[in-house]
Structures are given as structure tokens and as C-alpha cells.
C-alpha positions as CSV (number, residue, x, y, z in Angstrom):
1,X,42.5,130.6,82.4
2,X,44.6,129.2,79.1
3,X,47.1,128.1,81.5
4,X,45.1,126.1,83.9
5,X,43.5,124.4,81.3
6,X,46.6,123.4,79.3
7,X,48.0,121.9,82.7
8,X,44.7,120.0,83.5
9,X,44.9,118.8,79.6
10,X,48.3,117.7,80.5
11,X,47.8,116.1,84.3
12,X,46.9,113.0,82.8
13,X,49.8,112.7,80.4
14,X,52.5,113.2,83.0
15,X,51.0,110.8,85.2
16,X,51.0,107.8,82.0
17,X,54.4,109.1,81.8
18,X,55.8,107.9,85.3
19,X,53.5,105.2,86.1
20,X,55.2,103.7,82.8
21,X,58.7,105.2,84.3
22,X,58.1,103.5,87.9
23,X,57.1,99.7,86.4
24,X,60.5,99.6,84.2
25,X,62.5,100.9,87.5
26,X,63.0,97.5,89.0
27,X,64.1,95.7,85.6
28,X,65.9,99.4,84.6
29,X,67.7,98.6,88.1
30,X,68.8,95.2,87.5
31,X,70.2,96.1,83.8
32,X,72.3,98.8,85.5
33,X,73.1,96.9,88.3
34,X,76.4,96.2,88.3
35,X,77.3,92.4,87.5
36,X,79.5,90.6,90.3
37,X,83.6,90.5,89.2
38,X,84.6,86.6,88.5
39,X,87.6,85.9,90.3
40,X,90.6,84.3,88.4
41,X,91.1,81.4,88.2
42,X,94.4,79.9,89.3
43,X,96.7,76.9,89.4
44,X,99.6,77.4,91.7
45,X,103.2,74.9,91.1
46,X,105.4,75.8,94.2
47,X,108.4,74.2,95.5
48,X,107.5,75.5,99.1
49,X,109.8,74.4,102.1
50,X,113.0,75.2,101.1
51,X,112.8,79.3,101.3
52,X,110.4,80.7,102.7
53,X,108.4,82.9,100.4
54,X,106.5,80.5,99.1
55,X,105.0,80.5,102.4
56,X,104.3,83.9,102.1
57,X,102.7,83.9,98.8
58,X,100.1,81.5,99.5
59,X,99.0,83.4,102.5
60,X,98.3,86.6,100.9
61,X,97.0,84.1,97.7
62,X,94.4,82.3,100.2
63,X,93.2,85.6,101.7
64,X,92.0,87.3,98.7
65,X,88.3,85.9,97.3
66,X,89.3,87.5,94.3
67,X,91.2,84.2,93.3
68,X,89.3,81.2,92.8
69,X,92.4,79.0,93.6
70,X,91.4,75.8,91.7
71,X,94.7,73.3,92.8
72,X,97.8,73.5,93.9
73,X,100.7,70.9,93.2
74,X,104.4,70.8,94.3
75,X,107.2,71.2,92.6
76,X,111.3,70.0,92.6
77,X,113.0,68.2,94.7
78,X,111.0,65.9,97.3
79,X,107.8,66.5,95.9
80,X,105.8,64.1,98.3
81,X,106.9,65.9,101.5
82,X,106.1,69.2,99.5
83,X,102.7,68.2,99.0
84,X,102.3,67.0,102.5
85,X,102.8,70.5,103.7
86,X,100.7,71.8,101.6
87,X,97.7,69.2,102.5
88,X,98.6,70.5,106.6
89,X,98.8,74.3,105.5
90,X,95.5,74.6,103.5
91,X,94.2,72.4,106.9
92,X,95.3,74.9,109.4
93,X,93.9,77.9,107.1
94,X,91.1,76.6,106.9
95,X,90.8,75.8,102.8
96,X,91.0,72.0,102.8
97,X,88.8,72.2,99.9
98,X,91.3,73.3,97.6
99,X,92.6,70.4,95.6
100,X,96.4,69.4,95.6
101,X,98.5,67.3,93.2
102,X,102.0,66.3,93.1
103,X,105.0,67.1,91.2
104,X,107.6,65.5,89.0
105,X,110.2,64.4,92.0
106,X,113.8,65.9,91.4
107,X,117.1,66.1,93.2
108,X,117.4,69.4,94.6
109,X,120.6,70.8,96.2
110,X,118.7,72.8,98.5
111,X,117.8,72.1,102.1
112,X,114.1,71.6,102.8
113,X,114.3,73.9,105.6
114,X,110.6,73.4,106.8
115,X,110.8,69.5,106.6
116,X,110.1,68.8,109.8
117,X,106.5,70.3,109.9
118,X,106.0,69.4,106.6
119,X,106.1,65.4,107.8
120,X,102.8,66.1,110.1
121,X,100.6,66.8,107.0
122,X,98.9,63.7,105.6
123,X,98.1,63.0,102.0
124,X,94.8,61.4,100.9
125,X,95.6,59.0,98.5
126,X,95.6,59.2,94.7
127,X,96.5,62.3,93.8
128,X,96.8,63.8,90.3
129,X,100.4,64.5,89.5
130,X,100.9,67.9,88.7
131,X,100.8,68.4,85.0
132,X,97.7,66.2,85.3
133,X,96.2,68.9,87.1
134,X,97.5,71.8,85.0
135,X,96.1,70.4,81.6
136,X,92.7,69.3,83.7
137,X,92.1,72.6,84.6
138,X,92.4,74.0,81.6
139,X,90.6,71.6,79.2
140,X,87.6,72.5,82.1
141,X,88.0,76.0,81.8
142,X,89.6,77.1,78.4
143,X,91.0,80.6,78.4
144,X,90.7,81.1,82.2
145,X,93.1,79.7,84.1
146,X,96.2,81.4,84.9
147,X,99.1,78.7,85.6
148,X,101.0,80.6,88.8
149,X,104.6,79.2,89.0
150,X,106.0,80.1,92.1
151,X,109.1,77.4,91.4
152,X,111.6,75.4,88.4
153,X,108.8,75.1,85.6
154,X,109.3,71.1,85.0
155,X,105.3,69.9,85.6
156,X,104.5,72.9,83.4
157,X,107.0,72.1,80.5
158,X,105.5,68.4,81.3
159,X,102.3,69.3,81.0
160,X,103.1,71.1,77.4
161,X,105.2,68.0,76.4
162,X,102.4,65.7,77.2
163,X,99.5,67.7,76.0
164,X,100.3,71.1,73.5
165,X,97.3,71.8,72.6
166,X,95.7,71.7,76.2
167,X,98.4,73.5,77.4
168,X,97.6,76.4,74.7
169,X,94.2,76.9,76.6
170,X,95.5,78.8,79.8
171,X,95.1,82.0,80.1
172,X,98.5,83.0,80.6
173,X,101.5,81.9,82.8
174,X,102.5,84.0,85.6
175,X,106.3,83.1,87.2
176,X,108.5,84.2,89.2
177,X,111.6,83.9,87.8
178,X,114.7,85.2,85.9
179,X,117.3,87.9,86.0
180,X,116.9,90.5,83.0
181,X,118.7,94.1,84.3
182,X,119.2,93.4,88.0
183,X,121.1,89.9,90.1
184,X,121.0,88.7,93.6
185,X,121.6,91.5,96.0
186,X,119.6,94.6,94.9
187,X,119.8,97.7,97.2
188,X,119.3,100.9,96.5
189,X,122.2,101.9,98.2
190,X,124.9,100.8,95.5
191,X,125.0,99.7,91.7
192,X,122.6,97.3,90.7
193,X,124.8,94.1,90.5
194,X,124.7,92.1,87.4
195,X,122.3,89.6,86.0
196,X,122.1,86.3,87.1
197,X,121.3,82.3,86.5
198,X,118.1,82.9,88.4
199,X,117.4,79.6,90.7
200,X,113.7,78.3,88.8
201,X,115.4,79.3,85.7
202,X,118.9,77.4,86.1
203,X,117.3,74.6,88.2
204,X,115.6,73.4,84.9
205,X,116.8,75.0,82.2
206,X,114.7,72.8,79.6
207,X,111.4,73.2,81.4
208,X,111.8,76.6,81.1
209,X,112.9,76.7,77.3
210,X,110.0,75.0,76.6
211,X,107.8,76.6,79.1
212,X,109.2,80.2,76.7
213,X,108.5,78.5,73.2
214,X,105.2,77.6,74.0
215,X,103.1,80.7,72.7
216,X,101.3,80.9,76.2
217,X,101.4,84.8,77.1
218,X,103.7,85.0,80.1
219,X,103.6,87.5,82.9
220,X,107.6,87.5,84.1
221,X,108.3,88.9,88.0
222,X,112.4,88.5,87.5
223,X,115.1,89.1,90.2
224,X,114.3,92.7,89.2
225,X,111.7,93.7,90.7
226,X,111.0,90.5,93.2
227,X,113.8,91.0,95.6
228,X,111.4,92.7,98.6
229,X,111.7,91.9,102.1
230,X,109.4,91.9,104.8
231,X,110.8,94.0,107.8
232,X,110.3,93.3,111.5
233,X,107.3,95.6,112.2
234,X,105.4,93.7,109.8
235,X,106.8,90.2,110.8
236,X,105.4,91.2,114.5
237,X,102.1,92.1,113.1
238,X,101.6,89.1,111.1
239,X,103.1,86.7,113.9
240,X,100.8,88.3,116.8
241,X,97.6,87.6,114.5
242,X,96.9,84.3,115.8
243,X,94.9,82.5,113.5
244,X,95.2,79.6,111.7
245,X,96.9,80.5,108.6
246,X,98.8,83.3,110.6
247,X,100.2,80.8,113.4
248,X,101.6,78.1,110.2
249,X,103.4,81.1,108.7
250,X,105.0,81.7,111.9
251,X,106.1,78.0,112.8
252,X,107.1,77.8,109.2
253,X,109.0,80.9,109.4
254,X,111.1,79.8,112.4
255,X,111.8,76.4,111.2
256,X,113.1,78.0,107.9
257,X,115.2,80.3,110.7
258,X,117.1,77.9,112.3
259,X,118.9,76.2,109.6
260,X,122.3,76.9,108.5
261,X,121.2,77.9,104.7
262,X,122.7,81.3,104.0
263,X,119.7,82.9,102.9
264,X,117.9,81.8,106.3
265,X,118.1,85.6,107.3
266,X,115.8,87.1,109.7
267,X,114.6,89.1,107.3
268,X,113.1,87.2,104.5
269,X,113.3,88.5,100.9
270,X,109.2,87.3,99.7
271,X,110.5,86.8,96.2
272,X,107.2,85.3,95.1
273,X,104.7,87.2,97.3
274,X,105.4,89.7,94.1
275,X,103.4,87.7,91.4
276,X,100.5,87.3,93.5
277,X,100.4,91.0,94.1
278,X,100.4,91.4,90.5
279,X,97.4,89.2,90.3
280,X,95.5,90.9,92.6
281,X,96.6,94.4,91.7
282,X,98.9,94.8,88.7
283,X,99.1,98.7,88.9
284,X,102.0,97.6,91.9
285,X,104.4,96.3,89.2
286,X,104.1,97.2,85.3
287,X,105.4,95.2,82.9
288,X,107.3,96.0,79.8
289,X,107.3,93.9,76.3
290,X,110.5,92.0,76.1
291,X,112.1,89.0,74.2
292,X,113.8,87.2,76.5
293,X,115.8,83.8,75.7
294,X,116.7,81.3,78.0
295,X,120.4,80.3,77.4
296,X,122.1,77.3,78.4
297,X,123.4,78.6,81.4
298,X,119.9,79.7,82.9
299,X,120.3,83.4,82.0
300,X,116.9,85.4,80.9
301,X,118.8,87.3,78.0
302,X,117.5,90.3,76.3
303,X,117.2,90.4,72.0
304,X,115.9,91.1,69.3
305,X,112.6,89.9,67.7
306,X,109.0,89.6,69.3
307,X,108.0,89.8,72.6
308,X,107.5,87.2,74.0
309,X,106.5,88.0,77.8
310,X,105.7,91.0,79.8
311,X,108.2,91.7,82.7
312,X,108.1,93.3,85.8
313,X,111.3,95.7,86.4
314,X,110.5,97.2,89.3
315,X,107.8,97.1,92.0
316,X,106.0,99.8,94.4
317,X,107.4,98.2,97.3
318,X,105.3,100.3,99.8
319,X,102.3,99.9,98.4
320,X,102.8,96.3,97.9
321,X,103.8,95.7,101.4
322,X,100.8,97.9,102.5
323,X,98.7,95.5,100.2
324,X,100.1,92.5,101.4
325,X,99.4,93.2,105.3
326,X,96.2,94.5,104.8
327,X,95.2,91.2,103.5
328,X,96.6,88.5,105.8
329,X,96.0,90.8,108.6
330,X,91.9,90.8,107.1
331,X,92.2,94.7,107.7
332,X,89.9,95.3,104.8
């Protein structure tokens, strides 16, 4: 009898209790709902056409919502024609809305292997020029905007020159570039050969002094860790796909093929699919705190003092490979 007249005492309690529980669920919900990721925010300076990883990179780069890819300029060499095939690349992927600008034109001793599809893209007129771009970008969106450079660093040492303290608001500086334990040529199969003038190191050594000294934290992908090729089975996959984006990889894959460059291998090494990876998942290549100096001959030399960027040494090669076609492919 003390029992059942305790619990009746208490029915009305309890029921105060979760009415007052269920009204704060929905607003309970939405404060541990969990908020939506922002992607990064990118500016991409490629000297695409000559080899053909930069092909590569911007395909895995434009597959990945992750990335809010906010422009992408050209870089070295004949800058024009550059852009030009990137105006007809975004087109045929589908991402016209992406905004391009044009870099600083330079003589380059290399071939621009994919010229002749590159002359089909047309360029709306008035574009920015490259470090125009950069510094845009990052007055808009102060300590967001990660400057990839896929190429020789001369629009972003430009856009330092022109404008330090606008350049001081990116994020950080991801590159492809330099040679700190590891040269052309790395196997697994013999000794690792030695360091070398990396090519968008020694192509403008200057730009890429200045590019170090600027205090913007720098995510290095050197010769070390870069030097991953794409084997047939994939380059079947990717080829067979038949989509837009898929179909200008391929055309610009077999142009790069027939020239007489030495590099034009079938198998290409995708030297800067590796920084985008990093991007999208930096667990596939860890960096390490180094102070590297750019010396007059282009090398990335190790010393003494402060780090001054974080390097990749080495990459998970499966993994990133497994990555890399399970985006373009849009397997998940």
C-alpha cells in the first residue's frame, strides 16, 4: 500500500520530467547535430601541357567537393596557350565556373607536349593575371586559401613582391617541388640516387627563394616522395570511363605520348597528383619539420636553424593510388 502510493505521488513528476525532455529534443538535436565540414579553399598555379601530371592532378582535384577550387592560373613558359587548355579542360569536365587567370609568360626549354589540344580552348577576354588572382583570393578570404603550386613558383614570388602583406594572408602553400634525400629515378630496387636541381625549383630559382623567405607555412611534396606512377590497369580503368573529364585525360595523355621528350613514357610518373592527395588525405604522406635552403643552383638543401616547411619523404603509394582511382572513377 506505501508503495503504490509513493508511485502514484510520483506519476506526475516523471511525466513533467519528459514532456520537458521531449520539447528540448528537436533543439538538443540540432546542437549535437554535427556541423557540415567547409571545404578548402584553393588556388591552383600549374604549368600543365608539357608533362603530363598536371593533367592528372586536376582530375582527382575536380572530383573531390571537399575543395572549393576558387581559380586556377597558368604558369611558365607560354602561358596563354596554358590557360587555353585549361578554359577547354574545366569545359569538357564540366566546371566552367571555376575562374582562370594567367601567368607571368617565360621561355621554357620544355616541349608543350599537349599544344595541339590546348589551341581548341578559347579564352574569354580580360583575365586576371595570376598573382592578381593569388592576392584577390586571399585579401577575400584571409587565412583560408591554400596557394597549390603544381609548377616554377614565379606568379607566387610575384604576387609576394607585389603585395607582402596580402600574400601573408594564405593559409599556407602547398608545392610540389624539390629534392631533399632522394633525385630523379627512385626505385626500390637499387640505392636511392642523389639529390637533385628539382625542375620548379631550378626553373626559377628566385621565385622560389622568395617564395621560402616569405614566412607563409609551406607544405613541401619533393622528388622524395612524388616520384609515383600510374600503372597500365589503372590507365585502362581511367581511359574506359568515358566521361567528360575522363575522355580529356585520355586525349591529353596520348598527345603527351607521342612526342619525342624522354620522359614521354607510357607509364607516367603523376609527380603532382601527390600534393592533392595530401590535401584531401594527409595521413598518405607525413611530413617532417625541415629547414630547407634554396641554393643557387636550385638544390633544396638541408641545415641548421628553424623549420621552415613540412616535407613529405615518402608516400603510401597503394593507398594513394587506391585513393586516386576511387575518385576519378566516382567509385565512392
Amino acid at each position: 500500500m506505501q508503495w503504490s502510493w509513493q508511485r502514484a505521488l510520483m506519476m506526475p513528476v516523471m511525466w513533467c520530467v519528459c514532456a520537458a525532455a521531449w520539447a528540448q529534443t528537436p533543439a538538443a538535436a540540432v546542437q549535437g547535430a554535427a556541423a557540415p565540414v567547409p571545404a578548402d579553399k584553393v588556388v591552383v598555379s600549374t604549368d600543365i601541357g608539357d608533362d603530363i601530371d598536371d593533367a592528372f592532378a586536376l582530375a582527382l582535384l575536380l572530383r573531390r567537393p571537399q575543395v572549393q577550387v576558387l581559380g586556377i592560373a597558368s604558369a611558365w613558359g607560354d602561358t596563354t596557350l596554358r590557360a587555353q587548355l585549361l578554359q577547354r579542360l574545366l569545359q569538357q569536365a564540366g566546371r566552367s565556373d571555376i575562374s582562370l587567370a594567367v601567368g607571368k609568360p617565360t621561355t621554357s626549354t620544355i616541349t608543350f607536349s599537349q599544344a595541339r589540344w590546348a589551341a581548341k580552348g578559347q579564352l574569354p577576354s580580360g583575365l586576371p593575371d595570376a598573382a592578381a588572382m593569388i592576392l584577390q583570393q586571399a585579401h577575400r578570404h584571409p587565412g583560408q586559401v591554400t596557394l597549390l603550386v603544381l609548377g616554377p613558383m614565379t606568379d607566387a614570388a610575384l604576387a609576394q613582391q607585389r603585395d607582402p602583406a596580402g600574400f601573408a594572408k594564405l593559409k599556407r602553400i602547398v608545392a610540389m617541388g624539390g629534392s631533399v634525400r632522394v633525385g630523379y629515378g627512385k626505385s626500390a630496387y637499387r640505392p636511392a640516387s642523389a639529390p637533385a636541381a628539382e625542375y620548379n625549383i631550378v626553373s626559377d630559382v628566385a621565385a622560389a627563394q622568395r617564395v621560402f623567405a616569405a614566412g607563409v607555412p609551406i607544405i613541401l611534396l619533393p622528388l622524395d616522395a612524388t616520384q609515383i606512377t600510374l600503372e597500365e590497369p589503372e590507365r585502362i580503368a581511367l581511359f574506359a570511363h568515358g566521361d567528360g573529364l575522363t575522355d580529356a585525360l585520355t586525349q591529353l595523355y596520348y598527345q603527351w605520348r607521342n612526342t619525342d621528350q624522354p620522359w614521354a613514357s607510357a607509364t607516367p610518373t603523376v609527380f603532382d597528383a601527390v600534393p592533392v592527395a595530401w590535401l584531401l588525405r594527409p595521413a598518405l604522406c607525413p611530413t617532417t619539420p625541415l629547414h630547407l635552403d634554396v641554393d643557387a643552383q636550385g638544390y633544396t638543401r638541408e641545415g641548421p636553424g628553424v623549420p621552415n616547411v613540412q616535407a613529405c619523404l615518402r608516400a603510401d603509394k597503394p593507398a594513394l593510388i587506391d585513393m586516386y582511382m576511387q575518385a576519378v572513377l566516382q567509385l565512392r
